[in-house]
C-alpha positions in Angstrom: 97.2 120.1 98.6 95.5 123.1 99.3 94.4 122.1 103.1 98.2 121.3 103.4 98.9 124.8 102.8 96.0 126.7 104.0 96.8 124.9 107.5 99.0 127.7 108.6 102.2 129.4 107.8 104.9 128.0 105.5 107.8 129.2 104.1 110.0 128.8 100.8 113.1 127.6 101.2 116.3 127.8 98.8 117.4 124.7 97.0 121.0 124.3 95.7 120.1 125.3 92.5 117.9 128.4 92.2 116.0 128.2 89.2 116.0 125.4 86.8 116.3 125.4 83.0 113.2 127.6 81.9 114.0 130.5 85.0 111.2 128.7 87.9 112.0 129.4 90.8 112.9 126.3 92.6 111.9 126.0 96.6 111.0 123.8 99.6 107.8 124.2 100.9 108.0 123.7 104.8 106.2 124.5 107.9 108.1 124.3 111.3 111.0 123.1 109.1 109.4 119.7 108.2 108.9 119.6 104.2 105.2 119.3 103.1 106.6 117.7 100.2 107.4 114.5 102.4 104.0 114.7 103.9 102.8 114.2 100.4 104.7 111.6 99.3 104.2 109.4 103.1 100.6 110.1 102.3 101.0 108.4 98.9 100.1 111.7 96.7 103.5 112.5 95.5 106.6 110.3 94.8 110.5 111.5 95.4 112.2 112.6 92.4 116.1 110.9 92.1 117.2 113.3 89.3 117.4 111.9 86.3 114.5 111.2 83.6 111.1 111.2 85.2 109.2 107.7 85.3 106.0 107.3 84.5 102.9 108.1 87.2 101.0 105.8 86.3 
């Protein structure tokens, strides 16, 4: 992940809720407004989240 973001400029964009239950701060991370969060999961690293209870990792 850190290459990812090392690679040059990002920014941290709002989602529609601003912080989640414990007061996080809860962003985007994109560069030229593609998500590096979909680069992750394309590159098998990370997996969408639907909502909802988490599922396993493993």
């Amino acid at each position: 992940m850190y290459p990812l973001l090392n690679a040059g400029p990002f920014t941290l964009t709002p989602t529609k809720r601003d912080v989640d239950r414990y007061g996080r701060k809860l962003r985007l991370v994109e560069r030229d407004g593609a998500s590096l969060g979909a680069v992750l999961v394309r590159q098998g690293l990370a997996r969408r989240y639907g909502g909802g209870k988490r599922s396993p990792w493993c």
